[in-house]
C-alpha positions, 0 to 999 in steps of 0.5 A, spaced: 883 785 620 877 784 623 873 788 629 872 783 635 869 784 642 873 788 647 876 783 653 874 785 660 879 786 665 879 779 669 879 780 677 882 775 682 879 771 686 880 775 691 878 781 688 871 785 687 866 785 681 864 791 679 856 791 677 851 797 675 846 797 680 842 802 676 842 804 669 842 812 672 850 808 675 852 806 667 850 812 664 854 816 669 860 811 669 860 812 661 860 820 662 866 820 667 870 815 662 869 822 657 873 826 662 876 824 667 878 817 663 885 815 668 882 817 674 875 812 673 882 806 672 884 808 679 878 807 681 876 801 678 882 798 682 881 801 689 873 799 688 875 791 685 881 790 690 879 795 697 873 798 696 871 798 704 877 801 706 877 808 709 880 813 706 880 822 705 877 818 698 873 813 700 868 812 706 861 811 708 855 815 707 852 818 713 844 819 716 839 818 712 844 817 705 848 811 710 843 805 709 841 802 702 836 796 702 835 792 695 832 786 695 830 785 703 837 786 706 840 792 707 847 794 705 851 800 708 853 805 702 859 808 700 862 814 697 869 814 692 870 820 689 875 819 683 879 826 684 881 831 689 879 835 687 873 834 682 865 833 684 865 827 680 861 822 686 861 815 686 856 810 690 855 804 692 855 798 696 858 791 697 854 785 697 859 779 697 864 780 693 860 784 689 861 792 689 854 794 686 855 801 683 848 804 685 850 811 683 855 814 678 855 823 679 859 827 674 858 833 678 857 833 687 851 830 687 845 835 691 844 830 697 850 831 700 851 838 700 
């Protein structure tokens, strides 16, 4: 049997496409996968299909963390956070359909404490 490349999990027509914004948000991405693996599977599908809908987990920064501009627009940024209880943060934005993965925290990040 031979090794072959892993198939990505299509998206709907309705739903977002998750995109890494930074490389800082890949990393982290990658080290959230090591260890907290069901967690980050429930956040990809809250973040491909609902990612503007205010939730206890999920909602939009505030003061100056509130607003990101990249390329000339502004974009308001958001905070999920993949467990209850954990630190683990992440932020991001939507341009479109797109949800831009600005930054991936394996611990509560220093800005916002």
């Amino acid at each position: 049997m031979v090794k072959s490349d892993k198939v990505e999990r299509p998206t709907k027509k309705s739903e977002y496409e998750l995109r890494f914004a930074s490389v800082q948000a890949r990393r982290g991405w990658v080290d959230l996968q090591a260890v907290i693996r069901s967690p980050l599977t429930d956040a990809w599908d809250f973040l491909t299909k609902t990612p503007q809908v205010q939730t206890s987990t999920n909602y939009p920064l505030k003061g100056e963390l509130s607003i990101i501009t990249r390329n000339g627009s502004t974009h308001e940024r958001w905070q999920y956070k993949p467990t209850l209880k954990g630190d683990a943060r992440i932020w991001f934005y939507v341009d479109g359909q797109v949800v831009n993965l600005e930054q991936v925290h394996t611990s509560h990040p220093n800005q916002t404490k």
